[in-house]
C-alpha beads as a LAMMPS data file, in Angstrom:
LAMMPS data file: protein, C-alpha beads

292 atoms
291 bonds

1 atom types
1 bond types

-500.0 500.0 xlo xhi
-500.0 500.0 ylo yhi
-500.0 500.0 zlo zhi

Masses

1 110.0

Atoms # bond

1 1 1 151.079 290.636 465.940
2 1 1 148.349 288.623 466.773
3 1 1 144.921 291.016 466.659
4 1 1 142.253 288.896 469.147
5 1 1 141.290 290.107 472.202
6 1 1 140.543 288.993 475.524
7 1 1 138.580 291.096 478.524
8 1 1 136.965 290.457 481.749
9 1 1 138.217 288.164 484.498
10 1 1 137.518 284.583 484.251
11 1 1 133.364 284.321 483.891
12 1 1 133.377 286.467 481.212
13 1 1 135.441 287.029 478.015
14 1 1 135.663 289.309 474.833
15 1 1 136.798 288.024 471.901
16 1 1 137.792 290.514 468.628
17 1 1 139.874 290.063 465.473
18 1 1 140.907 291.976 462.726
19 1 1 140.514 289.603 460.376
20 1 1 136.287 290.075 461.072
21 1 1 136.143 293.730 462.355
22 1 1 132.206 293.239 461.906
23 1 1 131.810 290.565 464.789
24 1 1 132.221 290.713 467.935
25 1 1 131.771 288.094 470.647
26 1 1 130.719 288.168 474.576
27 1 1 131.467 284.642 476.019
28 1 1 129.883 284.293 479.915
29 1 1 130.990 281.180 481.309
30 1 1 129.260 281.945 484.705
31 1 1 126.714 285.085 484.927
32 1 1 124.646 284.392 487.860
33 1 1 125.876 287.328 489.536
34 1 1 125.022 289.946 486.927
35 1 1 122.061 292.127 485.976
36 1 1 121.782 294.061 482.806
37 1 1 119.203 297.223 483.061
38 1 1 117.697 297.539 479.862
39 1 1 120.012 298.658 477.423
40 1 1 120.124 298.350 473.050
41 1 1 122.936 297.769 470.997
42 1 1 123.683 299.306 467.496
43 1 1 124.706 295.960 466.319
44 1 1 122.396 292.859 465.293
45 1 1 122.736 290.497 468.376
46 1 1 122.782 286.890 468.361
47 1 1 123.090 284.648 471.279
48 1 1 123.427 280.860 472.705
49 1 1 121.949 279.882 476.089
50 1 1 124.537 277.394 477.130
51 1 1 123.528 276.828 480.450
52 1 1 120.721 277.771 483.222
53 1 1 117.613 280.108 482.566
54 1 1 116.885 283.586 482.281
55 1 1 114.437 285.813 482.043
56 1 1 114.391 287.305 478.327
57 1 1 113.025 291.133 477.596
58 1 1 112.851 292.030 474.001
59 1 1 110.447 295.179 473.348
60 1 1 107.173 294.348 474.526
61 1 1 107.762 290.978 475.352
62 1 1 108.814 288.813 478.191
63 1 1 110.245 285.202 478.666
64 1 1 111.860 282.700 480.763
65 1 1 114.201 281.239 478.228
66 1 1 116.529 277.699 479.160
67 1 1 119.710 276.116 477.440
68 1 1 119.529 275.416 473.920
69 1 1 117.920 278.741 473.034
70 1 1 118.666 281.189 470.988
71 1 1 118.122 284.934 471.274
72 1 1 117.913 287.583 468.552
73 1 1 118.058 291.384 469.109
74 1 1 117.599 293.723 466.274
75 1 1 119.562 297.072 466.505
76 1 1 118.551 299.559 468.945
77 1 1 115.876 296.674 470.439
78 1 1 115.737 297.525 473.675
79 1 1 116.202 294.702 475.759
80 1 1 117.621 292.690 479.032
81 1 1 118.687 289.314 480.350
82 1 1 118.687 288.265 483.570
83 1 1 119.622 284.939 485.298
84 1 1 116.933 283.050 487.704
85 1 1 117.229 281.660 491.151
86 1 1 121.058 282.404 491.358
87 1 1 121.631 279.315 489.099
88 1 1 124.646 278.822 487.061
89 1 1 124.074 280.540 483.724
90 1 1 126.317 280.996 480.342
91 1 1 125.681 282.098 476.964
92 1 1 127.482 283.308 474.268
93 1 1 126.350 286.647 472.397
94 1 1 128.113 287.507 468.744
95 1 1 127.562 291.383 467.915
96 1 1 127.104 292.075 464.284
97 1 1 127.725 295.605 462.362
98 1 1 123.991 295.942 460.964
99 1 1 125.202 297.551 457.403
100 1 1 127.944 294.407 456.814
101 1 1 124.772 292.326 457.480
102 1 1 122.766 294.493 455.451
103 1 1 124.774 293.612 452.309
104 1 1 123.873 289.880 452.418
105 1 1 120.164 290.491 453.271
106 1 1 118.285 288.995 450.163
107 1 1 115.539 291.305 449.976
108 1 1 117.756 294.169 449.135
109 1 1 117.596 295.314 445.527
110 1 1 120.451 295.684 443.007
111 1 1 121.537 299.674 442.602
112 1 1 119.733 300.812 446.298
113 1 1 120.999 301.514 449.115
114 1 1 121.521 298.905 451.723
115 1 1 119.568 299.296 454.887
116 1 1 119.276 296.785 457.606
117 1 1 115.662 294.791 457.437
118 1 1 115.030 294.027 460.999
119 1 1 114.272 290.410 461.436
120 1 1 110.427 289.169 463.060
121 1 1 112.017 286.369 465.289
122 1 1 113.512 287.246 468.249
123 1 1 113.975 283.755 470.044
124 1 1 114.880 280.745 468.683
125 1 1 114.390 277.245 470.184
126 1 1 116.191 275.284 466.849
127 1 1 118.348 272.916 467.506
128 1 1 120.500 273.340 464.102
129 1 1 120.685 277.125 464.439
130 1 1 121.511 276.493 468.615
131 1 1 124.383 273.908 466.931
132 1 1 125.920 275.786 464.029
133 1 1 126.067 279.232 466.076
134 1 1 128.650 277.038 468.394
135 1 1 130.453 275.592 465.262
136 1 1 131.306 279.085 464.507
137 1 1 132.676 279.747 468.285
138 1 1 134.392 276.798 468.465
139 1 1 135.744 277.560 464.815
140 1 1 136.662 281.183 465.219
141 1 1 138.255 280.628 468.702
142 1 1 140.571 278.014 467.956
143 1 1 143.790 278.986 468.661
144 1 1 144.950 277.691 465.454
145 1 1 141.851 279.475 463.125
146 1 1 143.782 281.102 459.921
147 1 1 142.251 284.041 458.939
148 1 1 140.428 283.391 455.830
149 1 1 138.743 280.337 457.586
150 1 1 137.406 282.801 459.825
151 1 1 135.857 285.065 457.093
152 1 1 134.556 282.163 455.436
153 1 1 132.907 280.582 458.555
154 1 1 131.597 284.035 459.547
155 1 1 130.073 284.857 455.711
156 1 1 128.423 281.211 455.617
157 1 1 126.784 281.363 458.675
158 1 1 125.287 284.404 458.194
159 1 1 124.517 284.050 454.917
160 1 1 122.956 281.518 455.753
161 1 1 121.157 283.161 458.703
162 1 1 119.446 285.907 456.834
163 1 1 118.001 283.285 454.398
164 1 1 116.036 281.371 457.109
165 1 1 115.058 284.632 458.720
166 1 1 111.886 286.664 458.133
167 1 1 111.938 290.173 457.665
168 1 1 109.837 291.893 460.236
169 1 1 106.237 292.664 458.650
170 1 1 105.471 295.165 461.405
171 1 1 104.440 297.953 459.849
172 1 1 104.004 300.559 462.964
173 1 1 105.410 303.824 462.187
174 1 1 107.563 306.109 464.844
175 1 1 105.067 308.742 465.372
176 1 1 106.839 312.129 464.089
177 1 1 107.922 313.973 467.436
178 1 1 109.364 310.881 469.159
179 1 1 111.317 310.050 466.145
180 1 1 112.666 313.816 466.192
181 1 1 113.321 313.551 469.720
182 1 1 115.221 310.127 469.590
183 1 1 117.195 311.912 466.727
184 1 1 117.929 315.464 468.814
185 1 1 119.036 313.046 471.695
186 1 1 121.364 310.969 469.748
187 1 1 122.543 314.239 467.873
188 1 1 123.407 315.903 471.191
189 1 1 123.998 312.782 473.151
190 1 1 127.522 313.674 474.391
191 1 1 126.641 317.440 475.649
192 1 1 124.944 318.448 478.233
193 1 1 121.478 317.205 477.705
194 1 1 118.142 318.243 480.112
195 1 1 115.064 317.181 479.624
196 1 1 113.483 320.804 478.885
197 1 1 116.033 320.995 476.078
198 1 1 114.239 317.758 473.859
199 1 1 111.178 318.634 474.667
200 1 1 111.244 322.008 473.483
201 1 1 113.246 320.836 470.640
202 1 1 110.208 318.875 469.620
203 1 1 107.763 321.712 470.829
204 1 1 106.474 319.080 473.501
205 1 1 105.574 319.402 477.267
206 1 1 108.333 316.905 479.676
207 1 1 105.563 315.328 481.034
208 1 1 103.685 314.563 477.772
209 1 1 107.690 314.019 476.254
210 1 1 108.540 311.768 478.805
211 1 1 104.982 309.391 478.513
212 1 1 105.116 309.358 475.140
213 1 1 108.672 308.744 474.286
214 1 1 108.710 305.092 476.858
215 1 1 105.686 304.360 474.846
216 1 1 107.894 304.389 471.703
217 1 1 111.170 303.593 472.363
218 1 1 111.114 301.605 475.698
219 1 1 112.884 304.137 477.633
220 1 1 112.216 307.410 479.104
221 1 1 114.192 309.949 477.244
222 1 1 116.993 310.004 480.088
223 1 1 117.282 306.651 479.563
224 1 1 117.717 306.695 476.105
225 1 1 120.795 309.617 476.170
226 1 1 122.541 307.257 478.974
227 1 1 121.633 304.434 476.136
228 1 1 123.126 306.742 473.542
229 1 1 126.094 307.481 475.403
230 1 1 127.103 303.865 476.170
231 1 1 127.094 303.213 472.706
232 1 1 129.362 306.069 471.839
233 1 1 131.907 305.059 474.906
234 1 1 131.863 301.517 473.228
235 1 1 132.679 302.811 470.387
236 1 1 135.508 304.685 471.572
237 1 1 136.742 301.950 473.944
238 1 1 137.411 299.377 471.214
239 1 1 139.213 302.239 469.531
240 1 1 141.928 301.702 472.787
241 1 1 140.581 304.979 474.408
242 1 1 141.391 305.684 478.050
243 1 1 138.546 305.425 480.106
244 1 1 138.906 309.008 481.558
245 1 1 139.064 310.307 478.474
246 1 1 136.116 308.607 476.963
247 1 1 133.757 309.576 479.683
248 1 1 134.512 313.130 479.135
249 1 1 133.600 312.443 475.201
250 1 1 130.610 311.042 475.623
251 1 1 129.146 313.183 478.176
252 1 1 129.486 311.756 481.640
253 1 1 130.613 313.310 484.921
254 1 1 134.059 311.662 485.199
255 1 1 135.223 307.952 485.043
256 1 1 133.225 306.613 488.090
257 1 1 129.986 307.661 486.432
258 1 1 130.624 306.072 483.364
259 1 1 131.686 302.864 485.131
260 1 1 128.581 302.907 487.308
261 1 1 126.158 303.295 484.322
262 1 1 128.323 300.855 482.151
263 1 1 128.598 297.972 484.651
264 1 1 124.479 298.540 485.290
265 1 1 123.446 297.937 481.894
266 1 1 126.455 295.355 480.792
267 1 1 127.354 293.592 483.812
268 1 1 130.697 294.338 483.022
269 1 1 133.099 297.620 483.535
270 1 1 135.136 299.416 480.493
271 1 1 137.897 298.392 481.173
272 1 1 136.988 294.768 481.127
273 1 1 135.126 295.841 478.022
274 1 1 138.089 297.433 476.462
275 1 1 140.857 294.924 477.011
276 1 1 144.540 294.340 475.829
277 1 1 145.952 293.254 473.125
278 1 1 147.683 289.362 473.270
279 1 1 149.082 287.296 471.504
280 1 1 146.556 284.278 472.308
281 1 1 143.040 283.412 471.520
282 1 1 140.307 282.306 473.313
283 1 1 140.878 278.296 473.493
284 1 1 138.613 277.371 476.637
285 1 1 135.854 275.858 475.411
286 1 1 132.125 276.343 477.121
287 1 1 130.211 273.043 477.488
288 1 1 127.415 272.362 475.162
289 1 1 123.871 273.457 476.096
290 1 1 123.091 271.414 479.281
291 1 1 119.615 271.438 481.296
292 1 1 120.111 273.377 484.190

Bonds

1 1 1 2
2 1 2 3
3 1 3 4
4 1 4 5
5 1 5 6
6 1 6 7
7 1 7 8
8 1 8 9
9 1 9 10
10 1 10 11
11 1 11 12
12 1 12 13
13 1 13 14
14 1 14 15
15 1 15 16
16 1 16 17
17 1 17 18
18 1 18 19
19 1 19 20
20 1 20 21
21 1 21 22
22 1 22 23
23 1 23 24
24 1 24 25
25 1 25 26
26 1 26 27
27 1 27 28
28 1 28 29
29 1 29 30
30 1 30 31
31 1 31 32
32 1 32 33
33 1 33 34
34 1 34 35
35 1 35 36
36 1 36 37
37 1 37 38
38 1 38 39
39 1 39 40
40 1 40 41
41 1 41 42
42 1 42 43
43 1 43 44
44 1 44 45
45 1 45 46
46 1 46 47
47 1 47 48
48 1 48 49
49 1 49 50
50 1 50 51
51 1 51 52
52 1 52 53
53 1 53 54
54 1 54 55
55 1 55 56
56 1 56 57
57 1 57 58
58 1 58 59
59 1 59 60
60 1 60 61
61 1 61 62
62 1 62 63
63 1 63 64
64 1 64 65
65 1 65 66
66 1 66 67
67 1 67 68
68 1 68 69
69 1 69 70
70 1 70 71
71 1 71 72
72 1 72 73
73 1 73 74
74 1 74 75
75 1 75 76
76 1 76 77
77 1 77 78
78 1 78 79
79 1 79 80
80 1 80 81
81 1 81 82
82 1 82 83
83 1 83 84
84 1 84 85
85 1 85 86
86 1 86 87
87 1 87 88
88 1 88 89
89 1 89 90
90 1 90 91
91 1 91 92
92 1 92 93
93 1 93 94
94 1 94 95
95 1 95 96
96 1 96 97
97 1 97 98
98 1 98 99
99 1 99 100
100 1 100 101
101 1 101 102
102 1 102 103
103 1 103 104
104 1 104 105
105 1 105 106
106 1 106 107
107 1 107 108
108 1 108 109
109 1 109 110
110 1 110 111
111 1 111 112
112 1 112 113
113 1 113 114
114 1 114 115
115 1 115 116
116 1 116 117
117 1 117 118
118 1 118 119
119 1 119 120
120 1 120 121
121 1 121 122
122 1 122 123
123 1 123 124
124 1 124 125
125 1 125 126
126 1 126 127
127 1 127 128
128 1 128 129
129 1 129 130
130 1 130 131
131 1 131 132
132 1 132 133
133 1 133 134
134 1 134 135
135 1 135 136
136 1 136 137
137 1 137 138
138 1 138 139
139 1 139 140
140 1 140 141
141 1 141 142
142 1 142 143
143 1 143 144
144 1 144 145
145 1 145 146
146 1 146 147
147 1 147 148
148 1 148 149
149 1 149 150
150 1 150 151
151 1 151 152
152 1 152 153
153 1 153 154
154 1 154 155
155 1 155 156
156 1 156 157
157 1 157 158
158 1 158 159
159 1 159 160
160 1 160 161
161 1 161 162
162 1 162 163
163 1 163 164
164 1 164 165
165 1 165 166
166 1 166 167
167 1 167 168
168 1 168 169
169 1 169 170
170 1 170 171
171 1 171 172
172 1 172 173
173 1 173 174
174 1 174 175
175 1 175 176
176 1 176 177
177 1 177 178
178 1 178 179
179 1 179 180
180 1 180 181
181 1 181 182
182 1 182 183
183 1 183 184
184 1 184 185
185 1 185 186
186 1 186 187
187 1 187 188
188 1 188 189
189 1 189 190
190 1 190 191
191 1 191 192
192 1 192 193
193 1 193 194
194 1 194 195
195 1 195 196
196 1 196 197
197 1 197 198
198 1 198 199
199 1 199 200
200 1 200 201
201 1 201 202
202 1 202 203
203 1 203 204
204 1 204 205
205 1 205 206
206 1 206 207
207 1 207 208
208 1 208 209
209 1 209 210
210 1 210 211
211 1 211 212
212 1 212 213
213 1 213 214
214 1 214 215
215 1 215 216
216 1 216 217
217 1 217 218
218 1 218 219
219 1 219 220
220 1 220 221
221 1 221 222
222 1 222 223
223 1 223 224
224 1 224 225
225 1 225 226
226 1 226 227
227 1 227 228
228 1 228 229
229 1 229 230
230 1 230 231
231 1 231 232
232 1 232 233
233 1 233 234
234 1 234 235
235 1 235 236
236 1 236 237
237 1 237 238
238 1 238 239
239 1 239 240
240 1 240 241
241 1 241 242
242 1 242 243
243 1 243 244
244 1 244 245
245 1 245 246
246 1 246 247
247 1 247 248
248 1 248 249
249 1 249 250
250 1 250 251
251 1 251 252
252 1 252 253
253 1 253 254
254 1 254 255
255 1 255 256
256 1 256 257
257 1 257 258
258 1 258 259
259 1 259 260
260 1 260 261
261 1 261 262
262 1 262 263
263 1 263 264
264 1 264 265
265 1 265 266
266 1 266 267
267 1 267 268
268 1 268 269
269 1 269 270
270 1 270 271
271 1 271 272
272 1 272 273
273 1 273 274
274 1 274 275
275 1 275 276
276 1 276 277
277 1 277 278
278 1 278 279
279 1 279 280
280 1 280 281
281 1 281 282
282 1 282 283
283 1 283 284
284 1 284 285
285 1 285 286
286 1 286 287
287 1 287 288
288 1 288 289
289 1 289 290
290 1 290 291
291 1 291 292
């Protein structure tokens, strides 16, 4: 049976395969009706601007970004896109496991333990990255793709990609509390979780807890657990996980409160996000980048 995977109705598609269980792929063919809250990923993110503008959020930064770009979001980066003026707007985003990546990073020495090196660049306006990131789409979606030429197009290109990368020289360190709070949160992420309960973990006051932790993390520490949690449901929905169920898992009220918060910081819904198995694979193909 054929393992890809296609969500989402027809402006936005998900595409998975068991012959590369470390990629994932978003493909938006028309997003100028969504709006992503600020939101991280525990995956490496790498994206195409195929069409339109958008504004771009990484960390402390902010910019309006056109077709032909390319986007890079280092795990747990908190970040958001949004589309401008209502105009048409596509990209495609690939979602990488951070240790597979870790293993081909070259500044990793022989005998240690691999550790993902974020990467310093976070947008991208080159032409031959913007070009071979669609070879690999067009490759890996082709309905006729065997399964080794996917793992070989997937290892090249991101072998590739981690050469012409720079590690991230940014030597700020998490101050102490706020990383023991970020861990206590994602520790307890799918109980019942208030507010009092991190910051006496951390022997903090809320108010100080709550100042201090945006400062750090770019969310509040509610915001974080919700950020947590949709990770975790993610998780669980690729797994094939009812959606009932996995709201109860993770720690939300019931199924419409996980859809709410889901669909706020995606744009999409889990079960869009979840899928069903077929038999086909993603053949349509997305225009080139185009100026809006």
């Amino acid at each position: 049976m054929h393992s890809s995977r296609l969500t989402g109705e027809s402006m936005s598609h998900y595409w998975r395969h068991l012959a590369v269980p470390h990629l994932e792929i978003r493909n938006v063919e028309d997003g100028r009706s969504f709006s992503h809250a600020r939101h991280s990923h525990a995956t490496f993110s790498i994206g195409a601007i195929i069409r339109g503008q958008s504004t771009y959020l990484n960390g402390d930064s902010s910019r309006l970004i056109s077709a032909g770009s390319v986007v890079l979001m280092n795990p747990g980066a908190v970040h958001a896109c949004n589309p401008v003026h209502d105009q048409p707007w596509a990209y495609r985003m690939f979602y990488v496991d951070a240790q597979w990546l870790a293993t081909l990073q070259p500044q990793q020495r022989p005998g240690m333990q691999k550790d993902f090196l974020p990467f310093a660049q976070t947008y991208s306006a080159d032409v031959s990255l913007f070009d071979e990131l669609d070879e690999l789409y067009q490759t890996l979606t082709a309905s006729d793709c065997a399964s080794n030429i996917m793992q070989g197009a997937t290892l090249g290109f991101f072998q590739r990609l981690v050469t012409r990368l720079q590690p991230s020289d940014d030597a700020t360190c998490e101050p102490l509390k706020m990383a023991q709070a970020a861990e206590f949160i994602r520790e307890h992420c799918a109980s019942e979780l208030r507010l009092e309960d991190i910051a006496s973990a951390v022997q903090l006051s809320p108010s100080y807890l709550i100042r201090a932790f945006k400062a750090c993390h770019g969310l509040t520490p509610h915001g974080y657990l919700i950020d947590c949690r949709l990770k975790l449901a993610r998780d669980y929905l690729r797994q094939g996980e009812g959606i009932a169920q996995v709201a109860a898992r993770v720690g939300f009220a019931d199924q419409a409160h996980l859809q709410r918060l889901f669909k706020r910081a995606l744009a999409t819904t889990p079960g869009q996000y979840r899928g069903v198995p077929t038999q086909a694979t993603d053949t349509r193909r997305s225009p080139r980048a185009m100026q809006p």
